[in-house]
SEDO-495567 format. One record per residue (C-alpha): residue number from 0; x, y, z. Coordinates in steps of 0.2 Angstrom, whole numbers. Each point is the difference from the previous one (the first is absolute). Layout:
BEGIN
guse num: NUM&x: X&y: Y&z: Z
...
This chain:
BEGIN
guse num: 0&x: -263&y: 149&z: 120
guse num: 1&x: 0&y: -11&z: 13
guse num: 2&x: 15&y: 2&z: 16
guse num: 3&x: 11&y: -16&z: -1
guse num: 4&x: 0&y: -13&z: 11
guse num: 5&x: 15&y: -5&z: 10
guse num: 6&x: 5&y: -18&z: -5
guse num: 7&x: 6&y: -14&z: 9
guse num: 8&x: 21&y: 2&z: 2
guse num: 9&x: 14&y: -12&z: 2
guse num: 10&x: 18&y: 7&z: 2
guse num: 11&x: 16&y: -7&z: 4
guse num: 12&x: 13&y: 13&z: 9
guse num: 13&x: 16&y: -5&z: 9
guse num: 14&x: -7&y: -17&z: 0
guse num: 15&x: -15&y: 5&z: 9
guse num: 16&x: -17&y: -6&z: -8
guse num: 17&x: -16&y: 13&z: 0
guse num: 18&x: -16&y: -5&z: -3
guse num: 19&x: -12&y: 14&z: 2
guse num: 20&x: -20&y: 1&z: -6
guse num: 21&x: -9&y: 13&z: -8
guse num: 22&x: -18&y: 3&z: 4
guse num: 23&x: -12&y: -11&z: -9
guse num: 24&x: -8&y: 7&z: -17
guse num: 25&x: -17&y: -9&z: 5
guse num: 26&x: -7&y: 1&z: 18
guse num: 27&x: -10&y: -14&z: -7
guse num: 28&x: 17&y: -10&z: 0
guse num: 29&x: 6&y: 3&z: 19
guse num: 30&x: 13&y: 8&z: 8
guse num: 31&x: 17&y: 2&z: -12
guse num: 32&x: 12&y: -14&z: 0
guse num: 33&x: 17&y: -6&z: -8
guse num: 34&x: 5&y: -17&z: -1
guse num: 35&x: 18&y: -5&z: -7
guse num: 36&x: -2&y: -20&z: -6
guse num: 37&x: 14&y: -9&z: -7
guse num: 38&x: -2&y: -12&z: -15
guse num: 39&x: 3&y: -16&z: 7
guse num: 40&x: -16&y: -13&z: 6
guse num: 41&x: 4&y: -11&z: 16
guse num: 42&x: -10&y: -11&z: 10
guse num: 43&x: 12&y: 0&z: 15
guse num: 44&x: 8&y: 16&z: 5
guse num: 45&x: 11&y: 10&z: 10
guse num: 46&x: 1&y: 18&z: -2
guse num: 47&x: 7&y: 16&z: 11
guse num: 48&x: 2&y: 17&z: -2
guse num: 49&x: 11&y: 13&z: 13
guse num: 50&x: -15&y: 13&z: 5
guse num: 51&x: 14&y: 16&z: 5
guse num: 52&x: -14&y: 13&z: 1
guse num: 53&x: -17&y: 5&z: -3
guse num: 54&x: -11&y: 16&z: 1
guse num: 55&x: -7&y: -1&z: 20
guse num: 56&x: -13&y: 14&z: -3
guse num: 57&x: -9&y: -11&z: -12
guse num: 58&x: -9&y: -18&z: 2
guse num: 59&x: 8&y: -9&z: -12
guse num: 60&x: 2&y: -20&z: -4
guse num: 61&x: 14&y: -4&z: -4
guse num: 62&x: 3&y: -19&z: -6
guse num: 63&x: 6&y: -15&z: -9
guse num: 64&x: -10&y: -8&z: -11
guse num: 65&x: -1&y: -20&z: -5
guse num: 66&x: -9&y: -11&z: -14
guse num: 67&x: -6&y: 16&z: -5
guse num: 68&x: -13&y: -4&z: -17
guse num: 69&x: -9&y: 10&z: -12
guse num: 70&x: 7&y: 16&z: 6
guse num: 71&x: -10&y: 17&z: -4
guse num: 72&x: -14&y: 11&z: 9
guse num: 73&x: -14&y: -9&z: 7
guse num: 74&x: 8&y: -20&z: -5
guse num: 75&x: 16&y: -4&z: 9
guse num: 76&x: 2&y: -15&z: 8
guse num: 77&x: 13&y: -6&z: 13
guse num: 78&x: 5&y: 3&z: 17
guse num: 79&x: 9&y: 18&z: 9
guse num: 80&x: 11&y: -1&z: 16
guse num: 81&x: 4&y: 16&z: 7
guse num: 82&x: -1&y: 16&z: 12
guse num: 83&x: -15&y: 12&z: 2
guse num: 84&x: 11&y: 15&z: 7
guse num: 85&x: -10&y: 12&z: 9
guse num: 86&x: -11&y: -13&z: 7
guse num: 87&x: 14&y: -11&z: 5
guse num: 88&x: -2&y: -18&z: -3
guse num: 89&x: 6&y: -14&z: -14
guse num: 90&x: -14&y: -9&z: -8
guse num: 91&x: -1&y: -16&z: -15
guse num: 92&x: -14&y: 0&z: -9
guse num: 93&x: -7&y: -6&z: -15
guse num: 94&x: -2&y: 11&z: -18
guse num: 95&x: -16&y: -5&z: -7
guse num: 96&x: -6&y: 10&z: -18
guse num: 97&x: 12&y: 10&z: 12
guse num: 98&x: -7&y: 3&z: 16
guse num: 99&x: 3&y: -6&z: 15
guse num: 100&x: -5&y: -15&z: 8
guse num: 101&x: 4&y: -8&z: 17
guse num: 102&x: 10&y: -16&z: 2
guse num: 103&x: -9&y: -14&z: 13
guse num: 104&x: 9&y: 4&z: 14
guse num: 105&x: 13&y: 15&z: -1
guse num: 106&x: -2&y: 14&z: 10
guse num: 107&x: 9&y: 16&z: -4
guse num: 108&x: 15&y: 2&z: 11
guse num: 109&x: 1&y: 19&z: 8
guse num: 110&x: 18&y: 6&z: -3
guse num: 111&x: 9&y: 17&z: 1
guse num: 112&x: 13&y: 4&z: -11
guse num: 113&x: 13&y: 13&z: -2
guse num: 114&x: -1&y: 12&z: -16
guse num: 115&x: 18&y: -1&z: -6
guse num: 116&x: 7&y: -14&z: 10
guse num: 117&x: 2&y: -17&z: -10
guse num: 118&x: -11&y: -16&z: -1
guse num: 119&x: 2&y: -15&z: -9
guse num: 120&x: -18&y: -8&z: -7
guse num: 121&x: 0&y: -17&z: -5
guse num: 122&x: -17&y: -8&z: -7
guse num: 123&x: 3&y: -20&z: -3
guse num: 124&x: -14&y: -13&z: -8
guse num: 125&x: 2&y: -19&z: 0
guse num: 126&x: -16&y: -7&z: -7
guse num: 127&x: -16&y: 8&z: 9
guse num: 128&x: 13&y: 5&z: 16
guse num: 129&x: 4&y: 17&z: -2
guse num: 130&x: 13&y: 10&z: 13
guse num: 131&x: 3&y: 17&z: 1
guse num: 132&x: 13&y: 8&z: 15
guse num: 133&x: 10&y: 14&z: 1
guse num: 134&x: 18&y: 4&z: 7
guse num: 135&x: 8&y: 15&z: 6
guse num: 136&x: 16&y: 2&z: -13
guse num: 137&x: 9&y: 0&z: 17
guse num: 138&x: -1&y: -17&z: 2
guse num: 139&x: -8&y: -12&z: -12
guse num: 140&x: 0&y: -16&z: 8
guse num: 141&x: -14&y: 6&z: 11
guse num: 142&x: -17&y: 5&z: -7
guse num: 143&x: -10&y: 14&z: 12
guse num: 144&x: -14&y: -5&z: -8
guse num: 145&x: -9&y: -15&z: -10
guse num: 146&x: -17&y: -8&z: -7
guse num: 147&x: -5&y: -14&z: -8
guse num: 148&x: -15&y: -9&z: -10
guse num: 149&x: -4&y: -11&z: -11
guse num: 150&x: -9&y: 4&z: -16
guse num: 151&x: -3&y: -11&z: -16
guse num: 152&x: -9&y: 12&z: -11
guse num: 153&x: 13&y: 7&z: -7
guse num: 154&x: 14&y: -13&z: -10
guse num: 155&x: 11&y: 9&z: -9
guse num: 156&x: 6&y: 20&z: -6
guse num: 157&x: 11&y: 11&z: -1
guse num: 158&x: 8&y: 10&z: 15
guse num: 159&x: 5&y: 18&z: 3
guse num: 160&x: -3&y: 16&z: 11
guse num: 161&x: -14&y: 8&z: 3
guse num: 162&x: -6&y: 18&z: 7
guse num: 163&x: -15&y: 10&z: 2
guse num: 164&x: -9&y: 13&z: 10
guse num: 165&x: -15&y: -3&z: 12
């Protein structure tokens, strides 16, 4: 008998979500991951999620995901903003069979943030210009941080959360 395999979680606890990942079941498939989609397809979007804590001894992204397609190991299309903790910097990149690519001009952003104090990510797309920034909960008219870039490969999807392990 084989040992089983931690699986990817989702839990909701005093209004807190969790997204955790398991290891992968394949080293052939990469690292573990867990992405939470919702159902709906957009071409324009607006999306944000409240990041309140993370694991700081691990390097872990941690990101919103947008005109995400075909959605499964090795074949997910779309586009990530997000947070690389324990390397410290914000990066927008594009998902292709579900790697990463670079976007012409956008350069990853070095950032520290603070394990258990809040930020807002936001992750906005208007045709090919796609803006990603991020606000400290304290004050949210302000961004600390922001990128941008235009990207047309990507039309449409669905959008979500994403986390995974480097």
């Amino acid at each position: 008998t084989g040992s089983a395999v931690p699986q990817n979680t989702w839990t909701v606890t005093g209004g807190k979500y969790r997204l955790q990942s398991g290891p992968t079941p394949s080293p052939a498939l990469g690292q573990g991951r867990v992405l939470s989609l919702r159902s709906e397809v957009y071409s324009n979007f607006h999306i944000a999620v409240d990041v309140l804590d993370w694991d700081a001894s691990k390097t872990n992204a941690i990101a919103l995901c947008a005109r995400i397609g075909t959605p499964g190991p090795t074949t997910t299309k779309g586009y990530l903003f997000g947070y690389i903790s324990g390397e410290n910097y914000l990066d927008l990149v594009r998902l292709q069979n579900e790697g990463t690519r670079g976007i012409p001009d956008v350069v990853k952003v070095p950032i520290v943030l603070t394990p258990g104090h809040g930020y807002r990510f936001t992750f906005t797309g208007k045709g090919p210009q796609l803006v990603g920034r991020v606000y400290d909960l304290a004050d949210l008219t302000n961004p600390i941080a922001e990128m941008a870039g235009s990207d047309g490969v990507n039309e449409d999807g669905v959008s979500g959360l994403a986390v995974f392990p480097l």
